[in-house]
C-alpha positions in Angstrom: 11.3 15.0 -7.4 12.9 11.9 -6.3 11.4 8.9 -6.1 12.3 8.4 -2.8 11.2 12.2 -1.5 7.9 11.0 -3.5 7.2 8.0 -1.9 7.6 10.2 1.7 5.2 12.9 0.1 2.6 10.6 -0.2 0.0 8.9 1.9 1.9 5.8 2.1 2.2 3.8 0.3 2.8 5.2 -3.8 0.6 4.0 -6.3 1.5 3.1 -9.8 -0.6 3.0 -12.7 1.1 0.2 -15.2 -0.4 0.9 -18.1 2.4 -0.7 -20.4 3.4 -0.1 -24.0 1.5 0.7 -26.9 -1.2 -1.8 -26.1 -3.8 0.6 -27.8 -3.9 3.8 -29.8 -1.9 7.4 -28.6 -5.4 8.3 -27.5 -6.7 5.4 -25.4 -3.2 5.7 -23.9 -3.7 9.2 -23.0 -6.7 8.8 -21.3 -5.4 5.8 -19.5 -3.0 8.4 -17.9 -5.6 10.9 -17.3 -8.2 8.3 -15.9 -5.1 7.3 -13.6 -4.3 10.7 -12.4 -8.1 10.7 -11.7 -8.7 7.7 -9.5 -5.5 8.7 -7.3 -2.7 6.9 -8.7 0.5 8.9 -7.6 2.7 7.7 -10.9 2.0 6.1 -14.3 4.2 3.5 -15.9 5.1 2.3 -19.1 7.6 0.3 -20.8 10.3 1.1 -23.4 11.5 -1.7 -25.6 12.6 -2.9 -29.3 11.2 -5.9 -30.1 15.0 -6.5 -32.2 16.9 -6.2 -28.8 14.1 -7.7 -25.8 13.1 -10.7 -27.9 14.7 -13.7 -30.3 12.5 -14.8 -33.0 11.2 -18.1 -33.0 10.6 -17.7 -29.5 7.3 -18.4 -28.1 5.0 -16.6 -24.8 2.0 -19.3 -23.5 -0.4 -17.3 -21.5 -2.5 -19.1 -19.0 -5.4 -20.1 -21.2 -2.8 -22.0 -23.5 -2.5 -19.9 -26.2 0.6 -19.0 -27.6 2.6 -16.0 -29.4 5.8 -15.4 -31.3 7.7 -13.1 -28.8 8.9 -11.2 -31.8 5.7 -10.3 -33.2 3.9 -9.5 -29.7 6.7 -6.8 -29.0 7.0 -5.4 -32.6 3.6 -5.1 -32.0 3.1 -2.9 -29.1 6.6 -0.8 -29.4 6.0 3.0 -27.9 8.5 5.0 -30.5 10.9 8.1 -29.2 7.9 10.4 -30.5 5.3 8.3 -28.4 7.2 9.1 -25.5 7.3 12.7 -26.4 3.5 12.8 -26.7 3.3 10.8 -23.6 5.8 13.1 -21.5 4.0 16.1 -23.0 0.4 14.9 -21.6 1.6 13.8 -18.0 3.2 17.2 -18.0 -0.4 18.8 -18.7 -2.1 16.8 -16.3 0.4 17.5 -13.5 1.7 13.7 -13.0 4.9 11.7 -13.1 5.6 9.0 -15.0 8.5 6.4 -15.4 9.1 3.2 -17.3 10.6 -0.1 -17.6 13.2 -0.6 -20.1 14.9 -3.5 -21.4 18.3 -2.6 -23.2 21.0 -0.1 -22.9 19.3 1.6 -26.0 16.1 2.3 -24.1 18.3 3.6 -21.4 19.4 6.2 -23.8 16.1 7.2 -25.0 14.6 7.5 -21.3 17.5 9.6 -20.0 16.3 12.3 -22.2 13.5 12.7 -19.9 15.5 13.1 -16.9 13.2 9.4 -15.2 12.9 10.4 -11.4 13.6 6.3 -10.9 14.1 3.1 -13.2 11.8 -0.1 -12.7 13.0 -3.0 -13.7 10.9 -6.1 -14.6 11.3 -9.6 -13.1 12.8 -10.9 -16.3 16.1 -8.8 -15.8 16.2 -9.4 -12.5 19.5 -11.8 -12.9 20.7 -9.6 -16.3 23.5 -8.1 -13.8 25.3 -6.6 -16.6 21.9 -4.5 -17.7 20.8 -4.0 -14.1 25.0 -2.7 -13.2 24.3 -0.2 -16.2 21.0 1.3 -15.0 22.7 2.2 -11.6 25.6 3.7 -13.0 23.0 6.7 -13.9 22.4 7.1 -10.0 18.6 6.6 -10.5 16.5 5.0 -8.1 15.6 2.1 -9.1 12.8 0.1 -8.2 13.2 -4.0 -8.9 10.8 -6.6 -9.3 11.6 -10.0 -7.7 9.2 -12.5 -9.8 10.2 -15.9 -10.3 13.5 -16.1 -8.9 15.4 -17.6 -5.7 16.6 -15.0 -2.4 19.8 -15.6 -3.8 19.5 -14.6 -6.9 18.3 -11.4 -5.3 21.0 -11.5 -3.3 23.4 -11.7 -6.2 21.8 -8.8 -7.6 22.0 -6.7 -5.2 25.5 -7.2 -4.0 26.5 -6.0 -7.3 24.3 -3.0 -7.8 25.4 -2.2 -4.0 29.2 -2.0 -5.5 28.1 0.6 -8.1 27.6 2.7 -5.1 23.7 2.6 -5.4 21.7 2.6 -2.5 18.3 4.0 -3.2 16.7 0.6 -4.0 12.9 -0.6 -3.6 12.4 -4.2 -3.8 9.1 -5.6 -5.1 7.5 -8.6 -4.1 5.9 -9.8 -7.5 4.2 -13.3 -8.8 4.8 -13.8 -12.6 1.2 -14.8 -14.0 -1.4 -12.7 -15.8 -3.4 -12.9 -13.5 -2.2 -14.6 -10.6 -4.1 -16.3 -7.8 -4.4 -15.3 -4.6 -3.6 -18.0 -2.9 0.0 -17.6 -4.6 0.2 -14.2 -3.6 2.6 -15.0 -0.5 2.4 -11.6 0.9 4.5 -12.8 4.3 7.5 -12.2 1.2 7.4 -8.2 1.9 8.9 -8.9 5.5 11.0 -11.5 4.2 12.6 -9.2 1.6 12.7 -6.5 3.9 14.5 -8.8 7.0 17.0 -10.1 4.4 17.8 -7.2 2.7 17.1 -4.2 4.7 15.5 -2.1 1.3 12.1 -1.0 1.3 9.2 -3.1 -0.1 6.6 -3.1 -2.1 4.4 -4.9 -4.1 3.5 -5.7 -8.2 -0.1 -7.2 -8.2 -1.1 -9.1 -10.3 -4.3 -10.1 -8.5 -8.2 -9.3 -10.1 -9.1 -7.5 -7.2 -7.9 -4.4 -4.7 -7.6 -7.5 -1.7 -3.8 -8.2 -1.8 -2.7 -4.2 -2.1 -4.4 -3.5 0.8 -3.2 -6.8 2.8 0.4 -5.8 1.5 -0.5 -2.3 2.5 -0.9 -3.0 6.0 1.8 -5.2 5.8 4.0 -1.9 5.1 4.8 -2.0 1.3 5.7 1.6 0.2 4.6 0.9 -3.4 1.6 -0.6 -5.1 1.9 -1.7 -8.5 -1.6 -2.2 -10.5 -1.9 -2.8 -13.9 -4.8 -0.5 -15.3 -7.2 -0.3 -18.0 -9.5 1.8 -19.2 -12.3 -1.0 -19.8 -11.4 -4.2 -20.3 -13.8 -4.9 -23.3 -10.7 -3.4 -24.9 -9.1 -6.8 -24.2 -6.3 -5.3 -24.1 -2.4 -7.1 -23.1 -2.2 -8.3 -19.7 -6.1 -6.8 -19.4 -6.8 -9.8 -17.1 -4.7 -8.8 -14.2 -5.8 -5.1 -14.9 -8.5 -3.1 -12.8 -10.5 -0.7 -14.8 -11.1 3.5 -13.8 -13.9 2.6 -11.4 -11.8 -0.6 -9.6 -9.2 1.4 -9.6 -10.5 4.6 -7.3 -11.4 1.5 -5.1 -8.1 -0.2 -5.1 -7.1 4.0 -4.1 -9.4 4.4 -1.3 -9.4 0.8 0.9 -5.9 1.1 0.5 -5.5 5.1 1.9 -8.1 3.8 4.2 -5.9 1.1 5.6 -3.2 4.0 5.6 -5.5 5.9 8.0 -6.5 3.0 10.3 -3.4 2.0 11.1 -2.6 5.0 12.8 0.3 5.9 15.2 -0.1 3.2 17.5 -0.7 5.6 20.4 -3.2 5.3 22.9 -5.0 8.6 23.6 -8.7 9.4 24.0 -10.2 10.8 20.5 -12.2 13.8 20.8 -15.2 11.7 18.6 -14.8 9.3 21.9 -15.3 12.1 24.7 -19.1 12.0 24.5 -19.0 8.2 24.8 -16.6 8.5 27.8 -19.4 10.3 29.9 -22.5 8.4 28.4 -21.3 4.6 27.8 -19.2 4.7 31.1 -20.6 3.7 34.2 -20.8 5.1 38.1 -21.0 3.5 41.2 -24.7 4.2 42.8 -26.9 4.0 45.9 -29.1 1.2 45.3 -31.2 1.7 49.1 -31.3 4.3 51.6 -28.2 4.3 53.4 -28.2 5.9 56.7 -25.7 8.0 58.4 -22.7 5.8 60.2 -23.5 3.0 58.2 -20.8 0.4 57.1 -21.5 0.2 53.2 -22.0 -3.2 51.9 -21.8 -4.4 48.4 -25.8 -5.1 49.0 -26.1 -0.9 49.1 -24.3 0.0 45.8 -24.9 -1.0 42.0 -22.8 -0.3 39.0 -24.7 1.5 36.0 -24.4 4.6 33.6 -23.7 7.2 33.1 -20.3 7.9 34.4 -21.4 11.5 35.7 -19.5 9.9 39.6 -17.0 7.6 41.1 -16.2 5.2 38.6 -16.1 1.2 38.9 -12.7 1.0 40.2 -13.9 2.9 43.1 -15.8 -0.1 44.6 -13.2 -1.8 46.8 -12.8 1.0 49.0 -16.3 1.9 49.2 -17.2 -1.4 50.3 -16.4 -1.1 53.9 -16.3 2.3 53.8 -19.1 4.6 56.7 -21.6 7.0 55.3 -20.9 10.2 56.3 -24.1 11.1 56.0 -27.3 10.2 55.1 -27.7 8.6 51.4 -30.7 7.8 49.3 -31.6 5.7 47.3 -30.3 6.0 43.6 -27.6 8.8 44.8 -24.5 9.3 42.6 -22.2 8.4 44.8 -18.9 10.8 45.3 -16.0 10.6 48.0 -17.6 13.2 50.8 -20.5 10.7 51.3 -17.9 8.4 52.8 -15.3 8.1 56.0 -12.6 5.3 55.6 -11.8 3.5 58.7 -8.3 3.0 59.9 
């Protein structure tokens, strides 16, 4: 399916499952992509790399607590090989779920096109690599692009240049670059401010410890939700900080298809849930003394209460200063044959 018929196929918006590369063993991974499918994610992801063609050694990552790691190493590390993508394929294939992944070099390109990838995500680090980026949508993929730490016109460049390959079928992602990152640098007002400049759907990469900025960016309209996942996060597992575990997760799945479902159409009509209300909770216009026959009615003789069995409140006007047409006790329901109106 393509990603674009997949993303209409769902209860907006799609939700992805990043569970990374080979963080932990084929097993943990496995159930990662089971527990996904499980909680409602709509995709898993991964991400295909060398550590000889992403990474330089001697080069250095400092996470936010200060601690530091050769590049090199980390992604030697935690490579998925061409059979752990078989395995992987094999098991999403079981369990009835698609799966796509980020890669980083014209090499990983060739080893995911042997899976025929229903789209291509690309991280926010390749985001200005043009040449890589020009390459990916030569194979007509949809390709979904993160937009971390960079400038609109850097995303500007980008695009113009993937536009002249003749690719069109692009979803941006609004993204902050920390691990975790705080909400109060979440910016979420970006999503329209992608989507104004650019005219490409949006969605969102969270990085957030919590479900509360997928489902602001869900009712913002972001077609995509992108959650990092774990299976428990005494695994302390890479990136494990800005991940939500199986039972986070389902709620991450739920407020957000809930906000999906609030939303709705933006069409006012009476529910059928609200019928019963409209007769109870409504009110009528009633006697509130004997009236007798001929008499002008005064706003002294009527009161307003429920249910809203008669005339209704917007009534009143004209039957203040209308004549009883006949006799009217006290506490009748009033309807329109108990009155004349003068000329």
């Amino acid at each position: 399916m393509n990603l674009f018929k997949k993303i209409q196929s769902e209860t907006n918006p799609l939700i992805i499952s990043e569970i990374g590369a080979k963080y932990a063993s084929m097993e943990i991974l496995k159930e990662m992509v089971s527990k996904s499918k499980e909680v409602g994610a709509g995709l898993v992801k991964f991400q295909t790399y060398s550590a000889k063609t992403i990474s330089t050694p001697g080069s250095f990552f400092t996470f936010e607590d200060g601690s530091k790691v050769s590049q090199y190493d980390f992604f030697s590390k935690y490579e998925l090989s061409y059979d752990d993508h078989i395995e992987l394929d094999n098991h999403c294939k079981t369990l009835g779920i698609d799966w796509i992944s980020t890669p980083s070099h014209e090499q990983d390109l060739e080893l995911l096109e042997k899976f025929n990838p229903l789209a291509y995500k690309t991280g926010s680090d390749d985001l200005t690599n043009i040449p890589f980026l020009k390459n990916i949508a030569k194979l007509k993929r949809p390709m979904i692009i993160s937009t971390g730490m960079c400038h609109l016109s850097e995303i500007e460049k980008t695009l113009e240049a993937l536009y002249k390959t003749g690719l069109s079928e692009i979803v941006l992602l609004h993204c902050v670059v920390s691990y975790p990152s705080k909400p109060e640098d979440a910016n979420l007002r970006m999503i329209e401010t992608l989507r104004r400049a650019f005219g490409f759907p949006v969605g969102l990469s969270d990085h957030t410890q919590d479900e509360f900025t997928s489902i602001l960016a869900t009712q913002m309209g972001a077609v995509i939700i992108e959650k990092h996942f774990t299976l428990d996060h005494a695994l302390k597992l890479p990136d494990h900080q800005a991940s939500l575990d199986p039972v986070q997760f389902k709620i991450l799945v739920d407020r957000v298809r809930m906000v999906s479902r609030a939303m709705g159409t933006g069409i006012k009509t009476i529910l059928p849930t609200e019928e019963k209300w409209r007769t109870a909770a409504r009110k009528s216009i009633f006697a509130k003394r004997d009236i007798a026959l001929g008499k002008i009615i005064s706003e002294e003789d009527i009161e307003i209460r429920r249910p809203s069995d008669g005339l209704h409140p917007h009534y009143y006007d004209i039957i203040v200063g209308a004549e009883a047409s006949r006799k009217i006790e006290s506490g009748a329901l009033f309807d329109l044959s108990m009155v004349k109106f003068l000329q």
